[in-house]
N, C-alpha and C positions, 0 to 999 in steps of 0.2 A: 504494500500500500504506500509504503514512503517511497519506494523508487517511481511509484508514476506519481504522485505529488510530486516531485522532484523534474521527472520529466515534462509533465504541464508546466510549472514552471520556467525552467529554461527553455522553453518553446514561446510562451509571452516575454520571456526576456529578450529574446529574439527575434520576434515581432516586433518588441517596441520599439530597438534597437533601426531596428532601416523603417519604422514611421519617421524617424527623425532625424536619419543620418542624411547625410547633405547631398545633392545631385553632383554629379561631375562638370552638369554646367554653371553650379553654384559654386563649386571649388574653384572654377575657371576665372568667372567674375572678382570673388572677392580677391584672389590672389594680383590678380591685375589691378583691380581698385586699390588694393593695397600698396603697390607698386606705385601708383601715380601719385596719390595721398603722400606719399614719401617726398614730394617735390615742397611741398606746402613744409614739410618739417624743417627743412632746412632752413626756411622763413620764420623759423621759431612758431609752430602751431603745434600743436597735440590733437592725435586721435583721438578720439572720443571713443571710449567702448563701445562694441556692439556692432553690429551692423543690421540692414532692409534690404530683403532681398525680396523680389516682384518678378512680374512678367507683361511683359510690354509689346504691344502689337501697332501698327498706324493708327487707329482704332482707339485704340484701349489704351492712354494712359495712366500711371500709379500716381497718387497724390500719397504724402507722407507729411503728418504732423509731425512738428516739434518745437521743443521750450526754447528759445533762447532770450539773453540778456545784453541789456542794453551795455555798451563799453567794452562787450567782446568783439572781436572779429570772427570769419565763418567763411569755411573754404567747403562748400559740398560738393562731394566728389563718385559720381558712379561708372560703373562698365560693365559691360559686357561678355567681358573676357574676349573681347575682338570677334565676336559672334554679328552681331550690329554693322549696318555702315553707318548710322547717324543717329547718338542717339542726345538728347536737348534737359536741359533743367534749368527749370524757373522757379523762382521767388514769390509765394504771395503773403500778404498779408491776415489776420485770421479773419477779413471780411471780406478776403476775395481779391484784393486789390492789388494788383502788380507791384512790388515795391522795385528799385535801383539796384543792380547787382553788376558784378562782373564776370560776362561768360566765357567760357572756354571749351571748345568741341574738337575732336579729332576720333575721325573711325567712331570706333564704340565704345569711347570713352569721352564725358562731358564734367565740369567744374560750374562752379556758382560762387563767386566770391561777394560774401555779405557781413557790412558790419549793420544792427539796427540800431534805430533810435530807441527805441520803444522796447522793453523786456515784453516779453509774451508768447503768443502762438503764431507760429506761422507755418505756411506748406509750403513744403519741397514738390513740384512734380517732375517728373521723370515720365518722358517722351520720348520717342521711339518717330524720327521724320524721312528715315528712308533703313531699307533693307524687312528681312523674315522678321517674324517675332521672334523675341530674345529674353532670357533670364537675367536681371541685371541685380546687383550688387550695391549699395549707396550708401557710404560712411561722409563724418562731416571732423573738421577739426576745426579747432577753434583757440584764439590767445586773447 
């Protein structure tokens, strides 16, 4: 009786284990987003833990919240893993409103460089303006 307890167990252990293990096109992404983010460091910014990973079609772009504060600066960074030929990020405000940012696009990797005025909520989207749909990646750093 203990050995099949035992075997149902490691069997949902198992299972849980690739619910949540990462895709290869997700390993591809963040490892290149990683790579590019690395440029932004030398500028004195820090990763931010964690990363958003999405799926993005012409169609269908991702919007991504998040907290920032007034006095930092903000470098958001996504890819592709070079899956993409174009892919876009934009800055809004939490009421929708475009704010001033500075962009950067190459291939299937795109930047948004943003300091606010205002601490609060804002969206990141991530846009996909030419090529297949693509798994993308989007970390932000910040000084």
């Amino acid at each position: 009786m203990i050995h099949l307890i035992l075997m149902v167990l490691a069997a949902y252990v198992v299972m849980l284990a690739q619910c949540f293990a990462d895709t290869d096109d997700q390993v591809a992404a963040r490892s290149d987003v990683i790579d590019f983010a690395g440029a932004f460091q030398n500028d004195g910014f820090k990763i931010r833990d964690g990363n958003v990973f999405g799926r993005v079609s012409k169609d269908h772009p991702e919007v991504v919240a998040v907290n920032l504060y007034s006095g930092n600066s903000y470098w958001f960074t996504a890819s592709t893993g070079q899956k993409a030929e174009r892919l876009k990020l934009s800055v809004f405000e939490d009421n929708g409103k475009p704010v001033s940012y500075l962009p950067y696009e190459f291939s299937g990797r795109a930047a948004a460089g943003f300091s606010p005025d205002a601490s609060g909520l804002y969206y990141v989207k991530v846009a996909l303006q030419e090529g297949q749909p693509a798994t993308f990646c989007l970390i932000y750093s910040y000084k």
